[in-house]
Backbone as JSON, one array per atom type, in Angstrom:
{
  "sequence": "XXXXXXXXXXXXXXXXXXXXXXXXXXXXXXXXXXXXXXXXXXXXXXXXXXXXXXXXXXXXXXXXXXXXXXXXXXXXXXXXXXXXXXXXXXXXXXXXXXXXXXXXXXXXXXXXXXXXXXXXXXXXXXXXXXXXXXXXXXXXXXXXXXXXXXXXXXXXXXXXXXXXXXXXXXXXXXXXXXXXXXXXXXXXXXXXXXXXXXXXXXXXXXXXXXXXXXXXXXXX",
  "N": [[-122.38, 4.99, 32.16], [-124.09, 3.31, 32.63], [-124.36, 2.63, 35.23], [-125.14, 5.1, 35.42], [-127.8, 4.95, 35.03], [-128.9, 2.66, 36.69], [-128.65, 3.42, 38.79], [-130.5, 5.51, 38.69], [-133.16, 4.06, 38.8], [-133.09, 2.95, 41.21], [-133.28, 4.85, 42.94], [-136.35, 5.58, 42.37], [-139.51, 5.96, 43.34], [-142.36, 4.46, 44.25], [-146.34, 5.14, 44.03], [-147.4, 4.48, 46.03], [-145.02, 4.02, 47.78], [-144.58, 7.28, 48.03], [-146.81, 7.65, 49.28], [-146.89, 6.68, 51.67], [-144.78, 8.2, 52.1], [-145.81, 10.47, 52.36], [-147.98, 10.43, 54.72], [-146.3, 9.31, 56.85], [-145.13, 11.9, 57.73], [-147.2, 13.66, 57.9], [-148.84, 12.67, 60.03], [-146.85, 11.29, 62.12], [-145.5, 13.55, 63.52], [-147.5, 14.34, 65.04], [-148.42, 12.54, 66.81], [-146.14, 12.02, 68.15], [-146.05, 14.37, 69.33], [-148.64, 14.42, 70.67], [-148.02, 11.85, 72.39], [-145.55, 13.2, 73.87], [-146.98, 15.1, 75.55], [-149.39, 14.01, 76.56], [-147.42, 12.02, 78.38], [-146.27, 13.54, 80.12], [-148.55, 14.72, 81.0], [-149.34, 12.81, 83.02], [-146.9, 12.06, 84.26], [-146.66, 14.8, 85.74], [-149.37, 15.98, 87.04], [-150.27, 18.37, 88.53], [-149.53, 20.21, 86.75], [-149.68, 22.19, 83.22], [-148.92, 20.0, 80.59], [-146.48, 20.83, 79.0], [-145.2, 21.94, 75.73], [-141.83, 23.01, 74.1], [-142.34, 25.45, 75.65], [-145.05, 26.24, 75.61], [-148.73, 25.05, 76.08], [-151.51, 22.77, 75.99], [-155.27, 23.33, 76.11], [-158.25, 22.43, 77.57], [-161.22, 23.59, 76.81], [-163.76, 23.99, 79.07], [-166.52, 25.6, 80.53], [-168.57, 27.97, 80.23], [-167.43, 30.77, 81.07], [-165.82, 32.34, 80.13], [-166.73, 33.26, 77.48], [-167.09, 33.75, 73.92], [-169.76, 34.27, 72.82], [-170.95, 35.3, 74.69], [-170.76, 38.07, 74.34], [-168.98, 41.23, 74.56], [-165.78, 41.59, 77.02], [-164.75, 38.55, 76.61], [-163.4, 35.67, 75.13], [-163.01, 33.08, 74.51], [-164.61, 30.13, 73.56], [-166.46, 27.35, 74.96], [-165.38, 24.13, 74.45], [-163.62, 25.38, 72.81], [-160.19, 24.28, 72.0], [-157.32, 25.95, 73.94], [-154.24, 27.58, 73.66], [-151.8, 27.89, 75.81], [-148.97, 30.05, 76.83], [-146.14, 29.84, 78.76], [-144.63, 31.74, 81.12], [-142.75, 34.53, 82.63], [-143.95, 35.39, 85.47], [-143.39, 37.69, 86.71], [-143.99, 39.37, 84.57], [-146.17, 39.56, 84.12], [-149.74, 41.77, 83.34], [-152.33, 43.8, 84.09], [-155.57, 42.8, 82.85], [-154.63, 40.54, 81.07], [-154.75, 37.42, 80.11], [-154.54, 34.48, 82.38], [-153.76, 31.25, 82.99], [-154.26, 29.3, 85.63], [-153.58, 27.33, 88.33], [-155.75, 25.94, 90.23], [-156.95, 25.5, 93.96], [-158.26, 23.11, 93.95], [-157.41, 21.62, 92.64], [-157.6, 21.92, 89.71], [-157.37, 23.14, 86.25], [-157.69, 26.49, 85.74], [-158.5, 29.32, 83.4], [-158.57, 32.46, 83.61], [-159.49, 36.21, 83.39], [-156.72, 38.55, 84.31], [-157.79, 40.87, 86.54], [-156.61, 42.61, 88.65], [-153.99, 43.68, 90.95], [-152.98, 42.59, 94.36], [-152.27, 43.05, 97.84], [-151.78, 40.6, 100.7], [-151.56, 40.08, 103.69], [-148.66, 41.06, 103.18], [-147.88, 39.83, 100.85], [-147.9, 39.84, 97.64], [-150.76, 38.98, 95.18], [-152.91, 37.66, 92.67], [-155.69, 38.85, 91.54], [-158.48, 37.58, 89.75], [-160.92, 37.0, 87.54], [-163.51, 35.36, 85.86], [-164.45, 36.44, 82.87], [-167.61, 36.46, 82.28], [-168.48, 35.37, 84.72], [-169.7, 35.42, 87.98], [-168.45, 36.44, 90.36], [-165.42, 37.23, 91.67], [-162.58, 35.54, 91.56], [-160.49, 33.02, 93.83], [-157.95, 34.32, 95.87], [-155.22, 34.3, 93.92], [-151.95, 33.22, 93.42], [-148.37, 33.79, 93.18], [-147.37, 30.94, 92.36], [-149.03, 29.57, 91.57], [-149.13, 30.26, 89.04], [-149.8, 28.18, 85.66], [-149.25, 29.96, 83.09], [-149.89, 31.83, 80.44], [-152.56, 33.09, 78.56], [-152.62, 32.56, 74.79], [-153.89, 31.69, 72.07], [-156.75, 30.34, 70.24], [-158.17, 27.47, 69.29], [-160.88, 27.42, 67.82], [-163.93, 24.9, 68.85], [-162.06, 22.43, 68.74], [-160.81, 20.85, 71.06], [-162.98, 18.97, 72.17], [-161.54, 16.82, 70.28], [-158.87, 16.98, 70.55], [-158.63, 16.01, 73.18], [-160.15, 13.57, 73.13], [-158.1, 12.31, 71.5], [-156.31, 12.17, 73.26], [-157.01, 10.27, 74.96], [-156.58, 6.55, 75.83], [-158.49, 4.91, 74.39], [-158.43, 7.15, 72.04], [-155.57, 7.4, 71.19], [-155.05, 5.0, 70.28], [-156.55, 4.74, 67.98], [-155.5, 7.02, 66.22], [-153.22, 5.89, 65.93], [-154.17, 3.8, 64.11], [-155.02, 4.96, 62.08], [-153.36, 6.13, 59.96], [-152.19, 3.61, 59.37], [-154.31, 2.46, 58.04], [-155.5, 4.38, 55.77], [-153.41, 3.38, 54.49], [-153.45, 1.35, 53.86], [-155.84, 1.59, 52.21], [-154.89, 3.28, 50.3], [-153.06, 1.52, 48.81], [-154.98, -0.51, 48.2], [-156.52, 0.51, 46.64], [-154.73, 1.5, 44.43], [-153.63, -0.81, 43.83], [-156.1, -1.78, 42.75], [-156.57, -0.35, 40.92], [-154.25, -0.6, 38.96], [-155.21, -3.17, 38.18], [-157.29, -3.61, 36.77], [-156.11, -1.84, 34.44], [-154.45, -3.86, 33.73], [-156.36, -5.87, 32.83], [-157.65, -4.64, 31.22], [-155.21, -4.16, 29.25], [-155.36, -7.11, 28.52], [-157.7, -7.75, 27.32], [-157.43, -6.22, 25.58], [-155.48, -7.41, 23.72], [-156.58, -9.83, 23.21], [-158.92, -9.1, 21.71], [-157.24, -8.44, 19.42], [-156.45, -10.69, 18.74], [-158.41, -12.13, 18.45], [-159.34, -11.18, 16.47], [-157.35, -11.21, 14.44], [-156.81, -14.12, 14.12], [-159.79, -14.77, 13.29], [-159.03, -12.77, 10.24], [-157.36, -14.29, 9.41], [-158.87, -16.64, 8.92], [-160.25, -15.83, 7.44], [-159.2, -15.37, 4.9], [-158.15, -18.08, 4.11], [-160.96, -19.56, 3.73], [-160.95, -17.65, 1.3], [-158.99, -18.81, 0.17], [-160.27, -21.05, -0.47], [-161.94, -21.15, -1.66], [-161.34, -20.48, -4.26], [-159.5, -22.07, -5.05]],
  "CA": [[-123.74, 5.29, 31.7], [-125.12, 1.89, 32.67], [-124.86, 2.61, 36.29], [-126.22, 6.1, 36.22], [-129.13, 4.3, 35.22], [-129.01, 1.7, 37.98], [-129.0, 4.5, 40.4], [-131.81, 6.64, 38.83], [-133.62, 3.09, 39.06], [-133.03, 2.46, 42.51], [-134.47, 5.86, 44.04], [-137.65, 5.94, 41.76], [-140.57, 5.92, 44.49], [-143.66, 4.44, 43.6], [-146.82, 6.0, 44.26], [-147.21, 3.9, 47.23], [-144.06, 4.54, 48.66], [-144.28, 8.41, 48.33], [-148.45, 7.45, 50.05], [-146.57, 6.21, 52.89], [-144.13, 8.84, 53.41], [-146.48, 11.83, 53.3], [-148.71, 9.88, 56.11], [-145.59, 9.65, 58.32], [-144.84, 13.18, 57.77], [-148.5, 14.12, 58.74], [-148.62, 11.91, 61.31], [-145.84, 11.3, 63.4], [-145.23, 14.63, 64.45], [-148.93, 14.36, 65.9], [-148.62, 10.73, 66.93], [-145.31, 12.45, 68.83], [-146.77, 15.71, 70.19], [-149.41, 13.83, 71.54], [-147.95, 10.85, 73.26], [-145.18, 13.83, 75.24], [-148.53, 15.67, 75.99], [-150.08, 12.73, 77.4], [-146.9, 11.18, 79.42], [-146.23, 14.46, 81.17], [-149.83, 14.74, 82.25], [-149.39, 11.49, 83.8], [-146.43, 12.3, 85.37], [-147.12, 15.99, 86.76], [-150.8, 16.56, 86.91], [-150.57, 19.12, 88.63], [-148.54, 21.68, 85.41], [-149.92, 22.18, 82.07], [-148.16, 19.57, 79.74], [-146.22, 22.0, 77.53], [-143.9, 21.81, 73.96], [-141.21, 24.54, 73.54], [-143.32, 26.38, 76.62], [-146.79, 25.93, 74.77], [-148.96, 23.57, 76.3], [-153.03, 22.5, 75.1], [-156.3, 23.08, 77.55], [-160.05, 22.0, 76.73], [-162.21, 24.82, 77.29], [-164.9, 23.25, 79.67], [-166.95, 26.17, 80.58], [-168.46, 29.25, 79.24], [-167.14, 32.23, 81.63], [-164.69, 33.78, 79.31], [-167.37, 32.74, 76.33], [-167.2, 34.62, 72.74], [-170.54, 34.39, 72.35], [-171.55, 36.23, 75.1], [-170.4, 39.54, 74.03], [-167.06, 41.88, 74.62], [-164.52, 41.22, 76.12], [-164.97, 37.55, 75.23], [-161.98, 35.34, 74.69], [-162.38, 31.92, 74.13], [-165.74, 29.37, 73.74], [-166.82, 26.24, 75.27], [-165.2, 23.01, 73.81], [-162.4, 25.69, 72.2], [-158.76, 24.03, 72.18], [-156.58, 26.86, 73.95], [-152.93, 27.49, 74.02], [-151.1, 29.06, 76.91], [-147.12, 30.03, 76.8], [-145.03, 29.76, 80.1], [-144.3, 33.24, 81.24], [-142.59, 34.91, 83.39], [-145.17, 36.31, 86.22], [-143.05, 39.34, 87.12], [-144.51, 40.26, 83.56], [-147.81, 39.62, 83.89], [-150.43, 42.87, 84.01], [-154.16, 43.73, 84.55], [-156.16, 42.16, 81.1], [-153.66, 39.62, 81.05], [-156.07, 36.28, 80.7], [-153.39, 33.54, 82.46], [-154.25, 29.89, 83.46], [-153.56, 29.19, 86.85], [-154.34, 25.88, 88.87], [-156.64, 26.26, 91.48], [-157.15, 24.54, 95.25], [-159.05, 21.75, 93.95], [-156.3, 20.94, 91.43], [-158.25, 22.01, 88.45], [-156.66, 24.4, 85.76], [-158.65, 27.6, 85.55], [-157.95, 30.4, 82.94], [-159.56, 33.85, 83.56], [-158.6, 37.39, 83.23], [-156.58, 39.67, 85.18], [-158.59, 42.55, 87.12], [-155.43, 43.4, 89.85], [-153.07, 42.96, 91.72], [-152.84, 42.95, 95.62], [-151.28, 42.21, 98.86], [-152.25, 39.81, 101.43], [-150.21, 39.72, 104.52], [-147.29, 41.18, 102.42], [-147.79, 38.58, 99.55], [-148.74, 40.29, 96.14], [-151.71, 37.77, 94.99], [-153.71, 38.25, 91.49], [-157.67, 38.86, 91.44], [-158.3, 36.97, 88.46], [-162.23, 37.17, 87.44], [-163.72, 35.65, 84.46], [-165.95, 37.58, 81.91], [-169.13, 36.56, 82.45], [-168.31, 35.34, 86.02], [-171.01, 36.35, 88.79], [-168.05, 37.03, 90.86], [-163.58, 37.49, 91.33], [-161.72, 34.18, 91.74], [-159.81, 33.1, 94.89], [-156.53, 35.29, 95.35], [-154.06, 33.3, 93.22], [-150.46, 33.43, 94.31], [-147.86, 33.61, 91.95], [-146.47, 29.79, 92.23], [-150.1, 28.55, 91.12], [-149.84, 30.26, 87.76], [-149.49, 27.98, 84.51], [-149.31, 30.52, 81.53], [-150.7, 33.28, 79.86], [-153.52, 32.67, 76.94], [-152.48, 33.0, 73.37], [-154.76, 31.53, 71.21], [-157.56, 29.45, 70.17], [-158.57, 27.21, 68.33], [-162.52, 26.64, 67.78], [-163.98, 23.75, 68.79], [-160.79, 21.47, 68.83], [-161.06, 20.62, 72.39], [-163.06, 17.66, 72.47], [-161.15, 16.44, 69.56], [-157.51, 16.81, 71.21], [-159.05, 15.51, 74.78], [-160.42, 12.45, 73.06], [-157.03, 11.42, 70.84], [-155.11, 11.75, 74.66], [-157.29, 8.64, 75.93], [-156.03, 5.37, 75.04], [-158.65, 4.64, 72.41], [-157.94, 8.09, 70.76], [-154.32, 7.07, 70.84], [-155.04, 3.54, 69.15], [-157.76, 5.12, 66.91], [-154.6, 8.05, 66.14], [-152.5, 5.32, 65.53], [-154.41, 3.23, 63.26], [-155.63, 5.99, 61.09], [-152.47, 6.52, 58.73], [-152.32, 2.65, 58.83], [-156.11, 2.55, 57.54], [-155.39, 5.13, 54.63], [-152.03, 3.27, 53.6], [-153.97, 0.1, 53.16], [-156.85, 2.07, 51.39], [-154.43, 3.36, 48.52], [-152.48, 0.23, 48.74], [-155.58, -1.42, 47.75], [-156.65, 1.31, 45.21], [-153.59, 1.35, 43.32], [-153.56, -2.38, 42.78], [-157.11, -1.82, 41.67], [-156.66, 0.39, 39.36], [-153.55, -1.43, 37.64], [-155.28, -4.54, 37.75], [-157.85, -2.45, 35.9], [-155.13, -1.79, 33.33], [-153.8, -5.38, 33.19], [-157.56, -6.53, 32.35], [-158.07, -3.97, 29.7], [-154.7, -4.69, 28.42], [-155.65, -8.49, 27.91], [-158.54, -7.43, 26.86], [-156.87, -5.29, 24.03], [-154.52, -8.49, 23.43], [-157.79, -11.3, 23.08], [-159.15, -8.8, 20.73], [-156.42, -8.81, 18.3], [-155.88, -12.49, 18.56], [-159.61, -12.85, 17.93], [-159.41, -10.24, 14.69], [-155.98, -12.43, 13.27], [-157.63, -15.16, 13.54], [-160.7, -14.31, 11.93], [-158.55, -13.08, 9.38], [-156.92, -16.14, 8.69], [-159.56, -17.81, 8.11], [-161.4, -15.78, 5.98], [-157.81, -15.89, 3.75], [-158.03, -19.49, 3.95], [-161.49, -19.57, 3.08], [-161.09, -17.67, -0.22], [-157.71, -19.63, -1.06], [-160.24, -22.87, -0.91], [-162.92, -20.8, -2.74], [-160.27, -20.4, -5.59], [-159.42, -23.7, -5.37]],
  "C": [[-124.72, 4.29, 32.29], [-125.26, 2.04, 34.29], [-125.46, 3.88, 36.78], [-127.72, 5.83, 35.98], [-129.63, 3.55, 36.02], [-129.49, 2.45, 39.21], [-130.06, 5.31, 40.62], [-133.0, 5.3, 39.23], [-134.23, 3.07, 40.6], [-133.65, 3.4, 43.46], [-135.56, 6.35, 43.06], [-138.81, 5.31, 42.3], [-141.77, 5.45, 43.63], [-144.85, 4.98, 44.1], [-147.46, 5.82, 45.96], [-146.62, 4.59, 48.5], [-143.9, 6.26, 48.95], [-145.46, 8.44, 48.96], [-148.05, 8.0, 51.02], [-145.65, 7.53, 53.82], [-144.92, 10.34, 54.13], [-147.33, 11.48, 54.36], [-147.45, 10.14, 57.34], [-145.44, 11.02, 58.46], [-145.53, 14.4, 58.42], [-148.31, 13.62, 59.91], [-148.15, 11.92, 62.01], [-145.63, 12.55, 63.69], [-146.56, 14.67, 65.45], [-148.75, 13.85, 66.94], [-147.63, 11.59, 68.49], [-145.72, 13.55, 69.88], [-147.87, 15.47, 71.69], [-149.19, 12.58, 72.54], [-146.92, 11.94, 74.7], [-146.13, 14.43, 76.1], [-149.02, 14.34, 77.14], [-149.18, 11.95, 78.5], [-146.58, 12.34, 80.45], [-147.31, 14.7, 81.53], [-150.11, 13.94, 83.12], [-148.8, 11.83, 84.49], [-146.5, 13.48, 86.56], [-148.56, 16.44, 86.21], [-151.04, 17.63, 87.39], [-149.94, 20.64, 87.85], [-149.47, 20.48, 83.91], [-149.11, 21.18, 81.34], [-147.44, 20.71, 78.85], [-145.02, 21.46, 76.62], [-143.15, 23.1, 74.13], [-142.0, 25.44, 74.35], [-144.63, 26.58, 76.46], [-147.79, 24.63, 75.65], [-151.01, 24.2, 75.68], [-153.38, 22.77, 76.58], [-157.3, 23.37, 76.67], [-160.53, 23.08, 77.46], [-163.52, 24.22, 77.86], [-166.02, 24.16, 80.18], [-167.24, 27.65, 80.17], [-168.24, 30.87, 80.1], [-166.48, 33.05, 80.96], [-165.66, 33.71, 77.72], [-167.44, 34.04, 74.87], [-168.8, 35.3, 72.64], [-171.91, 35.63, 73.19], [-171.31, 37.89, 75.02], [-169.13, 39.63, 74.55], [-167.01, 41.69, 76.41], [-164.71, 40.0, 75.39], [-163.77, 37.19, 75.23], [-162.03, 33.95, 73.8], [-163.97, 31.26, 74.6], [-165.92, 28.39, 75.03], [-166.4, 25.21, 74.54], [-163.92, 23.78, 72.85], [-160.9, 24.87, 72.75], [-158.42, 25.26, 72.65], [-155.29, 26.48, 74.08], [-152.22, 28.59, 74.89], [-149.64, 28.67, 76.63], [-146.94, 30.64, 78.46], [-144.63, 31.55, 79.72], [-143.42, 33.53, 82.62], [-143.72, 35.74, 84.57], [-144.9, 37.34, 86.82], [-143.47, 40.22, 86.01], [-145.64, 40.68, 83.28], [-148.23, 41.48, 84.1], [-151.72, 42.89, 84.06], [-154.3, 43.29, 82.85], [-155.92, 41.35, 80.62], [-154.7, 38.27, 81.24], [-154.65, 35.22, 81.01], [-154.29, 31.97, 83.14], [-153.49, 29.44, 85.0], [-154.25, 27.61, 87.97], [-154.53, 25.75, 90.7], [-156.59, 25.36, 92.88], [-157.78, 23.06, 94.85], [-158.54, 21.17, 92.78], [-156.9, 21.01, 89.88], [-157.38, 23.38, 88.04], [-157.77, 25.2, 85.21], [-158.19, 29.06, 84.75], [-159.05, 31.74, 82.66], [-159.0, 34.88, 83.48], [-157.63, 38.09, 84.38], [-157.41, 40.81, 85.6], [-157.17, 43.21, 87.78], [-154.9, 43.21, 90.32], [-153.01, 43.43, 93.33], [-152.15, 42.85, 96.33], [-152.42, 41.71, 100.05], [-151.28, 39.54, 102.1], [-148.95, 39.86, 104.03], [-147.29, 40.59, 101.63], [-148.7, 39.46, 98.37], [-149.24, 38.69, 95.22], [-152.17, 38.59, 93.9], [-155.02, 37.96, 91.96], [-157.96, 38.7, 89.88], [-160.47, 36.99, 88.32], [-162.55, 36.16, 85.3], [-164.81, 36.43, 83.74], [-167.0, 37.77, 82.28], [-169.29, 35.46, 83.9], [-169.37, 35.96, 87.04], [-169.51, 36.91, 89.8], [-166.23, 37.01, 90.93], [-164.0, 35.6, 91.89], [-160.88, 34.03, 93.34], [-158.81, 33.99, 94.33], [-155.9, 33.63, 94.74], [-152.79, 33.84, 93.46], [-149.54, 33.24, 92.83], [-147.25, 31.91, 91.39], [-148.01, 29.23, 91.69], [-150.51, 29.23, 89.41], [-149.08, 29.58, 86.64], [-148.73, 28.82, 83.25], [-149.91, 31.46, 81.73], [-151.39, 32.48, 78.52], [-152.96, 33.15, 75.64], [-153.1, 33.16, 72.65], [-155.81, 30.7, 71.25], [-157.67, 28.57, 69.49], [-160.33, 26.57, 68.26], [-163.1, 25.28, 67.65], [-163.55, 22.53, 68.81], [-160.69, 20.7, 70.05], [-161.16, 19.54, 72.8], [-162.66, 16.68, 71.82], [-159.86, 15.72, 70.39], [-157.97, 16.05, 72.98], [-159.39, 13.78, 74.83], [-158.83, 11.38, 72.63], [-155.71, 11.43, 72.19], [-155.45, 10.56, 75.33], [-156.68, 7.77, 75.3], [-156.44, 4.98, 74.09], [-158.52, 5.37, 71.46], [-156.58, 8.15, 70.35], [-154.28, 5.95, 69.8], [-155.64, 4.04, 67.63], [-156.59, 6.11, 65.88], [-153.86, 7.31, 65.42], [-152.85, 4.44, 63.86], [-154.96, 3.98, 62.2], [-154.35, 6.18, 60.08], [-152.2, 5.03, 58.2], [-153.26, 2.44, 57.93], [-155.78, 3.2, 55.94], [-154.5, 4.44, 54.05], [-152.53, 1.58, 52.71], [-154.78, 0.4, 52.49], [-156.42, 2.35, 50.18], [-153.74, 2.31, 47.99], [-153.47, -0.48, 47.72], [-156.38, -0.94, 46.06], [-155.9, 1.25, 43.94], [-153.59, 0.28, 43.08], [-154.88, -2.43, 42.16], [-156.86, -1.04, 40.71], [-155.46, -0.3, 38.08], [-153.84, -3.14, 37.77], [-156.39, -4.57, 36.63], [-157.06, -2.51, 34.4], [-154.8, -2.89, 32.79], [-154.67, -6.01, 32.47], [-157.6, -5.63, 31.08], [-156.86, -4.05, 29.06], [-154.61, -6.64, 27.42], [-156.93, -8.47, 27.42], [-158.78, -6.77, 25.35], [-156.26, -6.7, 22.93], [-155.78, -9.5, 22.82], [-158.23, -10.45, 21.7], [-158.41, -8.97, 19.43], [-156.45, -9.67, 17.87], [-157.02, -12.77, 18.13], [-159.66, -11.92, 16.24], [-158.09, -10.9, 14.21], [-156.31, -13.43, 13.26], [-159.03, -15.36, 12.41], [-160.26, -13.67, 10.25], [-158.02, -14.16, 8.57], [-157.65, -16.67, 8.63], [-160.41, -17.51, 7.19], [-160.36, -15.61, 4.83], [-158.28, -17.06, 3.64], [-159.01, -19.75, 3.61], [-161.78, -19.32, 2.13], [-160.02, -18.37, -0.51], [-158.68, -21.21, -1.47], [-161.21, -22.78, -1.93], [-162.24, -20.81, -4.04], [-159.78, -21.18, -6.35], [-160.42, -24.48, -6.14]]
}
């Protein structure tokens, strides 16, 4: 009996310690995501970083833009996510990211498909584009577009530099010292209003006793 109490003892988390672990829990998968992200762009700049075939891209211009009417895919400053594809699957409508002559990654739609000197090349156009794209070849395409996410962009672009890595880093530190410091305020809080409870008493038993002792001398 005495040591299943020892044991319930020994894993009873304080509020601290359960702070700390939901921060890593948040966190480090980020912390993680974002440092493979960031060392494979270092090492091959010229391929998408990708996770599980997924990789991130900052939306830097508005040719495929929502706002300008249909079709419409994806903003200015939107986070996107492209998945690794096979390009014997690709078809026309198909928006894919593909990385251009001047080593920049460019994601626009499909219009068609051609040949060039026997070489089937894509005519890739974006939306609101004044005109098609170079031919793109199949070895220069990244991905296919999935999704979005609004506005995210310059968020995820900033926490890949070094100070959004430090800044990334020190942010679950920051919060752990913030409740750290909370929680001892508040039970130091407690400790004061329990000596506070305690002085009172001691000042009301005393005052009793002496107003006893003053009628035992009145009596007297």
């Amino acid at each position: 009996m005495e040591e299943k109490q020892l044991n319930q003892k020994k894993f009873n988390l304080s509020k601290l310690d359960i702070a700390g672990i939901i921060l890593v829990l948040v966190f480090l998968p980020i912390i993680i995501i974002n440092s493979i992200i960031v060392i494979k762009g270092m090492v091959n700049p010229e391929k998408v970083p990708t996770i599980c075939g997924y990789g991130p891209l900052l939306v830097i211009s508005d040719s495929m833009d929502l706002e300008y009417g249909d079709p419409g895919a994806f903003n200015k400053n939107d986070l996107i996510i492209i998945k690794e594809i096979d390009v014997n699957d690709l078809k026309e409508n198909d928006i894919i990211t593909y990385i251009g002559k001047d080593k920049k990654f460019v994601t626009h739609r499909i219009k068609r498909f051609e040949e060039i000197d026997g070489v089937t090349v894509i005519r890739t156009k974006g939306d609101f584009s004044v005109s098609e794209d170079e031919p793109v070849y199949f070895d220069q395409v990244q991905g296919i577009y999935v999704t979005r996410i609004p506005g995210m962009g310059k968020l995820v672009d900033f926490i890949q530099k070094p100070v959004g890595v430090i800044i990334l880093l020190g942010i679950p530190i920051l919060i752990y010292l913030a409740i750290d410091f909370f929680l001892k305020s508040k039970d130091k809080e407690k400790v004061d209003a329990k000596n506070a409870e305690l002085e009172a008493e001691i000042a009301r038993l005393k005052a009793e006793q002496a107003a006893k002792e003053e009628q035992s001398s009145s009596n007297n």
